[in-house]
mmCIF file of the N, C-alpha and C atoms, coordinates in Angstrom:
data_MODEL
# 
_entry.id   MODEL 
# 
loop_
_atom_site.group_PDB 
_atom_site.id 
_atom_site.type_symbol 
_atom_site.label_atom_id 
_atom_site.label_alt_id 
_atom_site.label_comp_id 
_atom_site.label_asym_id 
_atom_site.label_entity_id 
_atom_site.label_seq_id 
_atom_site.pdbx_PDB_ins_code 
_atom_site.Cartn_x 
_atom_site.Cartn_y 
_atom_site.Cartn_z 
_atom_site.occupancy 
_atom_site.B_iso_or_equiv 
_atom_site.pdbx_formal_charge 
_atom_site.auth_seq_id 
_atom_site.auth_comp_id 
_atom_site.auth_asym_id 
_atom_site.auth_atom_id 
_atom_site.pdbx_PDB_model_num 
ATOM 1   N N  . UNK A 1 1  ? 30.704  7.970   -41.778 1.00 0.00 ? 1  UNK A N  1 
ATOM 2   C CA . UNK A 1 1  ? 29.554  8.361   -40.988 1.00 0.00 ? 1  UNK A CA 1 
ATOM 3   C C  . UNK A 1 1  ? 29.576  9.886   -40.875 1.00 0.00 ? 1  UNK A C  1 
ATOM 4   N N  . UNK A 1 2  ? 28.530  10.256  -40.885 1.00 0.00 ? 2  UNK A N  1 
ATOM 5   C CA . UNK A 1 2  ? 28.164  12.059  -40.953 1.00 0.00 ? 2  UNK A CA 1 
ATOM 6   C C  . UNK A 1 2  ? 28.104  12.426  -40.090 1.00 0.00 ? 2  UNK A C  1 
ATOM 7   N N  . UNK A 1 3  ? 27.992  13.967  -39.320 1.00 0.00 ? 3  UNK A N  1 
ATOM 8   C CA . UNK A 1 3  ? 28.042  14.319  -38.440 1.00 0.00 ? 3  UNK A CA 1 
ATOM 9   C C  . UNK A 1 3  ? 26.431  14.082  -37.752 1.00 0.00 ? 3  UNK A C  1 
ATOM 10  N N  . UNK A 1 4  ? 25.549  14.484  -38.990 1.00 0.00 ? 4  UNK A N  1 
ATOM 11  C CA . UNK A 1 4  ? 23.906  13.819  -38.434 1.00 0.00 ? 4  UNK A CA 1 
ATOM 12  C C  . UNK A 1 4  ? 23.875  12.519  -37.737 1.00 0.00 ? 4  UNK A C  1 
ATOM 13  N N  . UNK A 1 5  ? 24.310  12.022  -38.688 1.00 0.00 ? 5  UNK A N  1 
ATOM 14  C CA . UNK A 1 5  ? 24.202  10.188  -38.398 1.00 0.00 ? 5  UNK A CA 1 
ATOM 15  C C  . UNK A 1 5  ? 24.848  10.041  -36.719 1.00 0.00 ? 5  UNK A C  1 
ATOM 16  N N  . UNK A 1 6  ? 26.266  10.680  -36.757 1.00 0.00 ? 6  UNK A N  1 
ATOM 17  C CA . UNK A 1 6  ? 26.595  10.407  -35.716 1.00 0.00 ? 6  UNK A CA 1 
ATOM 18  C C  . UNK A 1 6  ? 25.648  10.958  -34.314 1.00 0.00 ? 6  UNK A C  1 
ATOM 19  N N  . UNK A 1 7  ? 25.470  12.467  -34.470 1.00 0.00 ? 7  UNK A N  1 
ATOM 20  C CA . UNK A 1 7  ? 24.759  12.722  -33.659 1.00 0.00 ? 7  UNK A CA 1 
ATOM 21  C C  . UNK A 1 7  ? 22.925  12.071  -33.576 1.00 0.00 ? 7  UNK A C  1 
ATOM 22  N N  . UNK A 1 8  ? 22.942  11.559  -34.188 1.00 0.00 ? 8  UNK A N  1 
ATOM 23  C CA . UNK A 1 8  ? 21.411  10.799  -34.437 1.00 0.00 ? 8  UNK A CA 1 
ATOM 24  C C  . UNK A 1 8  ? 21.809  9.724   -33.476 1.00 0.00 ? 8  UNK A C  1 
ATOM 25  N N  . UNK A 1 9  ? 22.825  9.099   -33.930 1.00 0.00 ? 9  UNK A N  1 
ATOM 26  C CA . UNK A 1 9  ? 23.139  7.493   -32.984 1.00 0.00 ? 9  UNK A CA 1 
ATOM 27  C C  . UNK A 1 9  ? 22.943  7.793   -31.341 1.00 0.00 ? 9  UNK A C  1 
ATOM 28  N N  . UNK A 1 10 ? 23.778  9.282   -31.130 1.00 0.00 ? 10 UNK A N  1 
ATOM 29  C CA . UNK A 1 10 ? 24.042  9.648   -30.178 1.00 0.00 ? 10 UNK A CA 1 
ATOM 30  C C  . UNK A 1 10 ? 22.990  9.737   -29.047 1.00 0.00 ? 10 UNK A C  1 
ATOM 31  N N  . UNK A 1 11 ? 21.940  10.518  -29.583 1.00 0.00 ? 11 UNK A N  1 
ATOM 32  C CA . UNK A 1 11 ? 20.398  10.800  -29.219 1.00 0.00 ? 11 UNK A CA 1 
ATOM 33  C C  . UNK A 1 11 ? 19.480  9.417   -28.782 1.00 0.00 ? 11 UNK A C  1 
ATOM 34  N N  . UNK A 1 12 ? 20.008  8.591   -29.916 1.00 0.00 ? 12 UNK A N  1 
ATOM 35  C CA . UNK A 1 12 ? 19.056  7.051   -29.535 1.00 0.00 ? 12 UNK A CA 1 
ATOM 36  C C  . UNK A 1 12 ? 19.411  6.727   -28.270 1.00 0.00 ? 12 UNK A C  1 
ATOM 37  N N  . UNK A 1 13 ? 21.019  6.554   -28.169 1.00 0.00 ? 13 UNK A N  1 
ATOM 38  C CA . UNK A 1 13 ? 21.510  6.011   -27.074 1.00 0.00 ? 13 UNK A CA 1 
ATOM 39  C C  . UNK A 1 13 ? 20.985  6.811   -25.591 1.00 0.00 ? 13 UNK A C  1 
ATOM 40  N N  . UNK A 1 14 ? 20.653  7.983   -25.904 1.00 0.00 ? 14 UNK A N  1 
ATOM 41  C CA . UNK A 1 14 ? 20.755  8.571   -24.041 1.00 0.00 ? 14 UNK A CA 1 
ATOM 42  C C  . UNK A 1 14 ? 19.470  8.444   -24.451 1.00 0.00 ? 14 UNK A C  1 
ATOM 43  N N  . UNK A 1 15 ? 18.672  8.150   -25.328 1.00 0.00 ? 15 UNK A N  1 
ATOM 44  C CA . UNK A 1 15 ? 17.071  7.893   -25.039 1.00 0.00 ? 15 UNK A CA 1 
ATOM 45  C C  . UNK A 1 15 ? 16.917  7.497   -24.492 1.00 0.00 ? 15 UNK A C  1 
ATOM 46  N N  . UNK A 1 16 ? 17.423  6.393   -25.035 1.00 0.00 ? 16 UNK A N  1 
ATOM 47  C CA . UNK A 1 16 ? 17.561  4.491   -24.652 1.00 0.00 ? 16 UNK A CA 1 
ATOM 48  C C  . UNK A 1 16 ? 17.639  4.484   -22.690 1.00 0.00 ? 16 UNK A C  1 
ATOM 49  N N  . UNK A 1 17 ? 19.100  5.008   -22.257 1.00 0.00 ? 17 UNK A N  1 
ATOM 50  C CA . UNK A 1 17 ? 19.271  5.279   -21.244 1.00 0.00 ? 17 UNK A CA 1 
ATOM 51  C C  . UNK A 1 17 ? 18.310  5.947   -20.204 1.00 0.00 ? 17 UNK A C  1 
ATOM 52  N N  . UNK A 1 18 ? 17.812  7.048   -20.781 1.00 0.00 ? 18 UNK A N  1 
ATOM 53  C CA . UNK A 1 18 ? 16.706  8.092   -20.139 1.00 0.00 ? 18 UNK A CA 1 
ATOM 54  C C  . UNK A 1 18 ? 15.865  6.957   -19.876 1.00 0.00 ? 18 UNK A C  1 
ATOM 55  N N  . UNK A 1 19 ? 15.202  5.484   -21.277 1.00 0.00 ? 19 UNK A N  1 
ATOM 56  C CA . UNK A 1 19 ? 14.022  5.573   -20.615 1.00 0.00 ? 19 UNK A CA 1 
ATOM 57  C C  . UNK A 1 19 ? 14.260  4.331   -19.468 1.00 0.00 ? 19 UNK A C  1 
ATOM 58  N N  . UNK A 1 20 ? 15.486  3.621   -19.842 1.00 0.00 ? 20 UNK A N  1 
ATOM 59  C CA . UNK A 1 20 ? 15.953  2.399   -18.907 1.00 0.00 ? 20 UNK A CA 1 
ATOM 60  C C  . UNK A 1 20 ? 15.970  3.318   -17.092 1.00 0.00 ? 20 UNK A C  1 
ATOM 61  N N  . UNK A 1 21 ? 16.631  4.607   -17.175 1.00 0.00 ? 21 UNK A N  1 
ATOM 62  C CA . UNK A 1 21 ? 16.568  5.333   -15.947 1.00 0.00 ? 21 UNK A CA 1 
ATOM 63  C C  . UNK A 1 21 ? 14.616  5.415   -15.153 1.00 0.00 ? 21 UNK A C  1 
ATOM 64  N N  . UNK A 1 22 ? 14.349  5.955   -15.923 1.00 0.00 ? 22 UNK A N  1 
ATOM 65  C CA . UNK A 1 22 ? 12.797  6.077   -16.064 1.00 0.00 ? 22 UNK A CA 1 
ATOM 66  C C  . UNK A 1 22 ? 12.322  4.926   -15.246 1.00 0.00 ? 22 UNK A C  1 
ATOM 67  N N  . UNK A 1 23 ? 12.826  3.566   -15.866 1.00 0.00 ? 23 UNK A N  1 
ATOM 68  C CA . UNK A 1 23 ? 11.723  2.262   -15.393 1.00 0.00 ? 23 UNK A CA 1 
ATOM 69  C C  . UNK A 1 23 ? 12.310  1.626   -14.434 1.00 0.00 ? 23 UNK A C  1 
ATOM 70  N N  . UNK A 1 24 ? 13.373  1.937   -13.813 1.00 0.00 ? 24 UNK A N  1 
ATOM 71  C CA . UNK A 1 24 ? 13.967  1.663   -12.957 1.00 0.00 ? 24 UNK A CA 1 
ATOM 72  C C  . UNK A 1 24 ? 13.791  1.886   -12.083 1.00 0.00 ? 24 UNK A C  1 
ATOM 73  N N  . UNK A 1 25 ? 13.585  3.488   -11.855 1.00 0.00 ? 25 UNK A N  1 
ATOM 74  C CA . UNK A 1 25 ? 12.742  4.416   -10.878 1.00 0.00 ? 25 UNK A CA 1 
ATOM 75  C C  . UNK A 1 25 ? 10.991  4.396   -10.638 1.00 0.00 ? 25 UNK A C  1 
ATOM 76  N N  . UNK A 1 26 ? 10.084  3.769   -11.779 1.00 0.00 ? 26 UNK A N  1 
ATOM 77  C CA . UNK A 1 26 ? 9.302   3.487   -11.472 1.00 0.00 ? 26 UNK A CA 1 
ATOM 78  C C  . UNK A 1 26 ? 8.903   2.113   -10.598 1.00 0.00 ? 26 UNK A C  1 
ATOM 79  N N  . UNK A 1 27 ? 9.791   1.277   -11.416 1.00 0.00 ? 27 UNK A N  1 
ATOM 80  C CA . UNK A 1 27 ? 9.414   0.151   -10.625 1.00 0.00 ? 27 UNK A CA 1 
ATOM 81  C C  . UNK A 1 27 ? 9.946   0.272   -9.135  1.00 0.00 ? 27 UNK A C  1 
ATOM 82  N N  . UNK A 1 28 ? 10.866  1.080   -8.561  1.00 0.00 ? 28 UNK A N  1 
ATOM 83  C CA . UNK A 1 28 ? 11.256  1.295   -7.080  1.00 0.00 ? 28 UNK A CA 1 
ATOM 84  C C  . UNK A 1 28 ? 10.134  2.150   -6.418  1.00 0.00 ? 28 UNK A C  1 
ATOM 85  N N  . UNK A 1 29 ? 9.430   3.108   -7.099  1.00 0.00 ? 29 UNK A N  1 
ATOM 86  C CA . UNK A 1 29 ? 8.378   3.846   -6.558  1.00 0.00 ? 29 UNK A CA 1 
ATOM 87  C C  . UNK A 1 29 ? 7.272   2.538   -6.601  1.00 0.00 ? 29 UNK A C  1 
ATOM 88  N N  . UNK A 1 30 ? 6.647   1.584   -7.615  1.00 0.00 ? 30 UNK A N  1 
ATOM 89  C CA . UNK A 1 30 ? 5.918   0.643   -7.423  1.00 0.00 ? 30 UNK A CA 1 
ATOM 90  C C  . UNK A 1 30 ? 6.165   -0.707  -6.315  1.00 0.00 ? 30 UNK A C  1 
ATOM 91  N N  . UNK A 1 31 ? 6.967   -0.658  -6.107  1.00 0.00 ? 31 UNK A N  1 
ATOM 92  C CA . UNK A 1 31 ? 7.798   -1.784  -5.066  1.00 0.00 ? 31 UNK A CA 1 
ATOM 93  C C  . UNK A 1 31 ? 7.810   -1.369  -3.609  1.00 0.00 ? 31 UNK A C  1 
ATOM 94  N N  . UNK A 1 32 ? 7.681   -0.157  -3.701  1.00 0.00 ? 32 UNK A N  1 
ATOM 95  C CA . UNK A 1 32 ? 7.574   0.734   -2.326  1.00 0.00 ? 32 UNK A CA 1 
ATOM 96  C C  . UNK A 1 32 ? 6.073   0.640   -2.079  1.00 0.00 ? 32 UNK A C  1 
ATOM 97  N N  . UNK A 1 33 ? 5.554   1.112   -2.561  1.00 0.00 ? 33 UNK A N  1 
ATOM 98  C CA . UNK A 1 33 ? 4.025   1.247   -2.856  1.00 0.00 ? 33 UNK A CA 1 
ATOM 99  C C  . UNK A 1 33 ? 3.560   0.081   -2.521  1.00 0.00 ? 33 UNK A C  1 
ATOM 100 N N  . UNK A 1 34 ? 3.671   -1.221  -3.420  1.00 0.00 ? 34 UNK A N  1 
ATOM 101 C CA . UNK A 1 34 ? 3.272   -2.440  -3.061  1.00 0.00 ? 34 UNK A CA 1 
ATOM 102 C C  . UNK A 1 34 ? 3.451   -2.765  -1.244  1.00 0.00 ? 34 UNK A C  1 
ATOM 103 N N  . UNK A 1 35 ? 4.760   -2.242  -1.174  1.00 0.00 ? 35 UNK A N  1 
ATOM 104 C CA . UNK A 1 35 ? 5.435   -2.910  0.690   1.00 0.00 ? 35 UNK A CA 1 
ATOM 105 C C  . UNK A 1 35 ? 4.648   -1.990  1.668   1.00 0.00 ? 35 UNK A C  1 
ATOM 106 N N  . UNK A 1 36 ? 4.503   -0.508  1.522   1.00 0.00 ? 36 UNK A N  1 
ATOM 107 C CA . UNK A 1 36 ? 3.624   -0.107  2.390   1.00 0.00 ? 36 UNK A CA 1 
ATOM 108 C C  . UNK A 1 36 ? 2.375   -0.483  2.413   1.00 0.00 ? 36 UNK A C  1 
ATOM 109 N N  . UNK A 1 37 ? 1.342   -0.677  1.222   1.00 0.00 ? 37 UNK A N  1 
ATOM 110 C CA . UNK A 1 37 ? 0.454   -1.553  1.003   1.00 0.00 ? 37 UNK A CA 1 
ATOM 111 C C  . UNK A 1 37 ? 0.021   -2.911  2.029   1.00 0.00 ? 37 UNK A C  1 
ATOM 112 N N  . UNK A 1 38 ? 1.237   -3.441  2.042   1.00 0.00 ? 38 UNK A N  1 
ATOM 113 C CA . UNK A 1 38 ? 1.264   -4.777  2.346   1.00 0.00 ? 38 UNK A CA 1 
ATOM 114 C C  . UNK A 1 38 ? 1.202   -4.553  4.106   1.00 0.00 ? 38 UNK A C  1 
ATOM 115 N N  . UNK A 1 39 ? 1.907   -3.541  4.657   1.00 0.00 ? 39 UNK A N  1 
ATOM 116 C CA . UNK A 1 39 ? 2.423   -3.200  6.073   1.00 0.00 ? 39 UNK A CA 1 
ATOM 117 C C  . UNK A 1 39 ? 0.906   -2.768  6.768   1.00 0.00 ? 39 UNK A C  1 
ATOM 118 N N  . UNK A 1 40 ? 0.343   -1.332  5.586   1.00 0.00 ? 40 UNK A N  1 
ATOM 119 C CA . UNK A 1 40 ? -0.866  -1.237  6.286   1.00 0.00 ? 40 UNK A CA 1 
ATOM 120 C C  . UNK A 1 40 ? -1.911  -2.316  6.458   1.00 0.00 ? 40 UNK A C  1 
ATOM 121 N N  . UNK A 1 41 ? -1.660  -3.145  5.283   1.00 0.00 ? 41 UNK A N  1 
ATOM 122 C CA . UNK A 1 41 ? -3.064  -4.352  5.560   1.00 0.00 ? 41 UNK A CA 1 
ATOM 123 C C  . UNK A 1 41 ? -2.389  -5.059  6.729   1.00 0.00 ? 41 UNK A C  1 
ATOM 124 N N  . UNK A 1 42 ? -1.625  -5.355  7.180   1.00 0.00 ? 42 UNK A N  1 
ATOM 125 C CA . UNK A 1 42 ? -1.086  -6.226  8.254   1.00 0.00 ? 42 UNK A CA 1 
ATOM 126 C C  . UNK A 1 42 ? -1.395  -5.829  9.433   1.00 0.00 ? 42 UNK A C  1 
ATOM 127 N N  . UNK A 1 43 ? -1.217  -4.176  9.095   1.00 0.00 ? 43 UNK A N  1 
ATOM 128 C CA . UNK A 1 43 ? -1.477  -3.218  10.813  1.00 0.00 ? 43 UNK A CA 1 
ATOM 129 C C  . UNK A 1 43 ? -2.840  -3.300  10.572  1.00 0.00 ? 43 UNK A C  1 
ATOM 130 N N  . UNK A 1 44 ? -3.749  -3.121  10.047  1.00 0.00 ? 44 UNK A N  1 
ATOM 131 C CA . UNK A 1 44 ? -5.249  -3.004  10.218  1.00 0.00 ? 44 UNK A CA 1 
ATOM 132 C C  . UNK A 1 44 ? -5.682  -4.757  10.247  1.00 0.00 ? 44 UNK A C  1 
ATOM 133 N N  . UNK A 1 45 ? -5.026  -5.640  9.921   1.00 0.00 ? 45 UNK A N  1 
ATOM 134 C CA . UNK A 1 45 ? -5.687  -6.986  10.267  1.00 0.00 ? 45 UNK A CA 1 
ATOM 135 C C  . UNK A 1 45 ? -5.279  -7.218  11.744  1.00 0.00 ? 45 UNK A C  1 
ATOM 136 N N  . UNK A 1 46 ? -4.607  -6.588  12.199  1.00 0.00 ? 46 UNK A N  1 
ATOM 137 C CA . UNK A 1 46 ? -4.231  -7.161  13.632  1.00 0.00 ? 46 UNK A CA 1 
ATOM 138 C C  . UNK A 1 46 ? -4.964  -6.269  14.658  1.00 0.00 ? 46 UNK A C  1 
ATOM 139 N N  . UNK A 1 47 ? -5.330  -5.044  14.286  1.00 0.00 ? 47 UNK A N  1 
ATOM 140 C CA . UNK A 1 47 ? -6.327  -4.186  14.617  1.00 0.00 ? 47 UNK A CA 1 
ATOM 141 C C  . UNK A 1 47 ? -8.030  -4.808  14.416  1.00 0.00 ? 47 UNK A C  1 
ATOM 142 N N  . UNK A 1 48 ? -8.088  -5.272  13.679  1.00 0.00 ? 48 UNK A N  1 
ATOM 143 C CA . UNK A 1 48 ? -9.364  -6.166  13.590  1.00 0.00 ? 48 UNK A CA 1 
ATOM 144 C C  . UNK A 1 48 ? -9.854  -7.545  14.316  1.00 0.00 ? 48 UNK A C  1 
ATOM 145 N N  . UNK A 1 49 ? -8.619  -7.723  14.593  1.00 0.00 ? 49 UNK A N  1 
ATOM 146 C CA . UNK A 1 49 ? -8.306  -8.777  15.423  1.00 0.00 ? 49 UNK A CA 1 
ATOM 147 C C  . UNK A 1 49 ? -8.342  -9.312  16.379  1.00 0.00 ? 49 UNK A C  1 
ATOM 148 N N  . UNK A 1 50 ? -7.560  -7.793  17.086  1.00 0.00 ? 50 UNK A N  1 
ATOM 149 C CA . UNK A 1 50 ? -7.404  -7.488  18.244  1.00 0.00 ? 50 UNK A CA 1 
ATOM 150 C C  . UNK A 1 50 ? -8.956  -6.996  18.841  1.00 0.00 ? 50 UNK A C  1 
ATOM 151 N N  . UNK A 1 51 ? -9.973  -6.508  18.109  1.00 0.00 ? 51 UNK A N  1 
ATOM 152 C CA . UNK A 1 51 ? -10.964 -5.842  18.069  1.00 0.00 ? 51 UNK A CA 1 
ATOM 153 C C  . UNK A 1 51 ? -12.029 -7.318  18.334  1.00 0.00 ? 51 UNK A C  1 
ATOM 154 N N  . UNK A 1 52 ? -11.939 -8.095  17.822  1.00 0.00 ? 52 UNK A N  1 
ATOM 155 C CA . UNK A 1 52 ? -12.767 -9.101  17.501  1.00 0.00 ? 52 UNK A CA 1 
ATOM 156 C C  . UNK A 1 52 ? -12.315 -10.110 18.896  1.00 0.00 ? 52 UNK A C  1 
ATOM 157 N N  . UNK A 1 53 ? -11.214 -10.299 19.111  1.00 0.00 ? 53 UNK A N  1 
ATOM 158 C CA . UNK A 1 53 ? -10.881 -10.991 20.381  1.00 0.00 ? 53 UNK A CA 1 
ATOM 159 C C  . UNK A 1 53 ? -11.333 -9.884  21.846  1.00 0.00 ? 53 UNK A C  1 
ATOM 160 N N  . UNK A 1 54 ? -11.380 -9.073  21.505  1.00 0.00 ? 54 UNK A N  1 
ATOM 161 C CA . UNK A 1 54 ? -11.845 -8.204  22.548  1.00 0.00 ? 54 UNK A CA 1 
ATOM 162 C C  . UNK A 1 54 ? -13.354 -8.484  22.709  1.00 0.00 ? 54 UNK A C  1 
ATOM 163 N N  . UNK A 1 55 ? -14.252 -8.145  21.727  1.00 0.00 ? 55 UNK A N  1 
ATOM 164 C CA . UNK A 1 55 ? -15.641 -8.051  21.330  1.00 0.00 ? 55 UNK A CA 1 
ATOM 165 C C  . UNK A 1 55 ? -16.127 -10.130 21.832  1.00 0.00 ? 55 UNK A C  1 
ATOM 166 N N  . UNK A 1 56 ? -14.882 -10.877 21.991  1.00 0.00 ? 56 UNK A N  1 
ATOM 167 C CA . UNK A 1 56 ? -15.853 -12.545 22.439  1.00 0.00 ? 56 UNK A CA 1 
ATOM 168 C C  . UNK A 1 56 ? -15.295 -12.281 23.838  1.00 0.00 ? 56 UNK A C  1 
ATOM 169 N N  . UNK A 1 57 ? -14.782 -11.270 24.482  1.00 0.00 ? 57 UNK A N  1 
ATOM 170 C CA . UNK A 1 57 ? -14.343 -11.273 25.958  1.00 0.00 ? 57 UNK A CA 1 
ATOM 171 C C  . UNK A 1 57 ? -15.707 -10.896 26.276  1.00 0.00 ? 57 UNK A C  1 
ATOM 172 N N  . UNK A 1 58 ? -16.267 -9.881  26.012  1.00 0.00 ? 58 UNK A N  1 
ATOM 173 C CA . UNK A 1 58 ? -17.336 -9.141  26.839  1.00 0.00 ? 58 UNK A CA 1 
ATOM 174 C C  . UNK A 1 58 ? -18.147 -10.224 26.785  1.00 0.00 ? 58 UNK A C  1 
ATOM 175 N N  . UNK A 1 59 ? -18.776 -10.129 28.351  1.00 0.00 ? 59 UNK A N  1 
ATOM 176 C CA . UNK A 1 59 ? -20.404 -11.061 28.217  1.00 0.00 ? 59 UNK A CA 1 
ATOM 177 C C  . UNK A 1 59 ? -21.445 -10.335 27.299  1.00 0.00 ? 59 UNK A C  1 
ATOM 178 N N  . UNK A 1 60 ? -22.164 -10.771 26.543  1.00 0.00 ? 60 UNK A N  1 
ATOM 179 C CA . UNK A 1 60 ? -23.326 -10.378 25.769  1.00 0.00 ? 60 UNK A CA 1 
ATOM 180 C C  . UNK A 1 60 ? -24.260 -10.276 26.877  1.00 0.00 ? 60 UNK A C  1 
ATOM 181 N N  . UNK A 1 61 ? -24.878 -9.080  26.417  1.00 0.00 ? 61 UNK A N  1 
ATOM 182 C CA . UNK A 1 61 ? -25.790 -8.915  27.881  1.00 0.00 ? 61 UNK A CA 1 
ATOM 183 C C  . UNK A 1 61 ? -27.130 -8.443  26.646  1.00 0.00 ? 61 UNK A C  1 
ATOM 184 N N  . UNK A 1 62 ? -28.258 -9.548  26.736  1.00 0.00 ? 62 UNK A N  1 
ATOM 185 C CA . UNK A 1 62 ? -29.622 -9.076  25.857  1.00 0.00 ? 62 UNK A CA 1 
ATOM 186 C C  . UNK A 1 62 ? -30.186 -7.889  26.177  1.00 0.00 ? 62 UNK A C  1 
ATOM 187 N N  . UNK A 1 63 ? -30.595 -7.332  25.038  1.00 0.00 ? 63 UNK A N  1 
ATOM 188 C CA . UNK A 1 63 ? -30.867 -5.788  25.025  1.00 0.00 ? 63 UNK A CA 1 
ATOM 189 C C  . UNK A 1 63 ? -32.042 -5.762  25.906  1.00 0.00 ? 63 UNK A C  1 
ATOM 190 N N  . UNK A 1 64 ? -33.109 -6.187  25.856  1.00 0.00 ? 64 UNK A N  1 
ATOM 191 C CA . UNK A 1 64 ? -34.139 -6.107  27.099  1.00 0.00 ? 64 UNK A CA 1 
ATOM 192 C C  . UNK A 1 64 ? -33.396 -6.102  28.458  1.00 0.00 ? 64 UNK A C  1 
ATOM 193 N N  . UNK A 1 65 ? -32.268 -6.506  29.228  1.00 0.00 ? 65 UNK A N  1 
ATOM 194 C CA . UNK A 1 65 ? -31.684 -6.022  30.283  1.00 0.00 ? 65 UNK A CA 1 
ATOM 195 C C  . UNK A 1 65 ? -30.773 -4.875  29.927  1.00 0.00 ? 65 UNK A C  1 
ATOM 196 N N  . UNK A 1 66 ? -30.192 -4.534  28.965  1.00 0.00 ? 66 UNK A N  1 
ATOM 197 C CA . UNK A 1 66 ? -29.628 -3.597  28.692  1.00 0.00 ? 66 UNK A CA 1 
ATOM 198 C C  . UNK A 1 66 ? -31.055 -2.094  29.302  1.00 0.00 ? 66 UNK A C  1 
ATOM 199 N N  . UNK A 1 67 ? -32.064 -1.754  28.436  1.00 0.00 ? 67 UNK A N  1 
ATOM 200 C CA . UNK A 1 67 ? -32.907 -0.847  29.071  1.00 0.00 ? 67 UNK A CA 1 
ATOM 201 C C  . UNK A 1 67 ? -33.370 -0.768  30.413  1.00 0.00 ? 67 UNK A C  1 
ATOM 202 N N  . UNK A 1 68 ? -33.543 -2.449  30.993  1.00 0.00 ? 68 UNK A N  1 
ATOM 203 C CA . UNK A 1 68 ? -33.857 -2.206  32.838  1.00 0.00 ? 68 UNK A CA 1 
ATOM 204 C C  . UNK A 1 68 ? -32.794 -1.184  33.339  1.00 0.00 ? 68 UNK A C  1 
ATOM 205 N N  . UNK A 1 69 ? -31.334 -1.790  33.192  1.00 0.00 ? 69 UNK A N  1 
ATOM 206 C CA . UNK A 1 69 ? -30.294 -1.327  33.771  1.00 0.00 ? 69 UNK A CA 1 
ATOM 207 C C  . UNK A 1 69 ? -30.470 0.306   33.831  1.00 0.00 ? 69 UNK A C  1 
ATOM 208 N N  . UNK A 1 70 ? -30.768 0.762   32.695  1.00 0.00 ? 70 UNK A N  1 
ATOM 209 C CA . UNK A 1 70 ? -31.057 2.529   32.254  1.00 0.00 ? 70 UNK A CA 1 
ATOM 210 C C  . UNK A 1 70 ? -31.884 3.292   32.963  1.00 0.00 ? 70 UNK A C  1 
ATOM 211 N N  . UNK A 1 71 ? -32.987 2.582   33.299  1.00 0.00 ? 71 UNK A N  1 
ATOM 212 C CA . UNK A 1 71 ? -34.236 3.213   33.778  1.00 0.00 ? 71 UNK A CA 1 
ATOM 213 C C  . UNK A 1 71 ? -34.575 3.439   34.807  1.00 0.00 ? 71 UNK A C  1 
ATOM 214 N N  . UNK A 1 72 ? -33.214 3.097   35.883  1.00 0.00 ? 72 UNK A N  1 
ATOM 215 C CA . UNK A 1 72 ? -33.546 3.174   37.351  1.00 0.00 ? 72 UNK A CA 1 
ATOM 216 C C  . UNK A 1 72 ? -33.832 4.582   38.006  1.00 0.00 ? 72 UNK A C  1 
# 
């Protein structure tokens, strides 16, 4: 084996490595991404929620008494 050859083999291998490093680290940046994803939809559904259970507390009061009330 030649000194090319050898150093050729050499090069494949930390490619190889570089790109296994590479996708390793992406998929942890995508996995993160996905979980905060997942956290904010959870905090804004319970915020909607909370919003909507609030909104069947109030009495509905029809807008024609809504303006009497104003005009005194």
């Amino acid at each position: 084996m030649t000194l090319d050859q050898s150093r050729a083999r050499a090069e494949k291998a930390f490619k190889q490595e570089e790109r296994e490093r590479d996708g390793k680290a992406a998929m942890a940046q995508y996995q993160a991404e996905a979980i905060a994803l997942r956290a904010k939809t959870a905090r804004l559904r319970q915020l909607r929620l909370a919003k909507e259970a609030e909104a069947q507390q109030r009495p509905i009061v029809p807008e024609s008494d809504r303006r009497k009330s104003t005009r005194k």
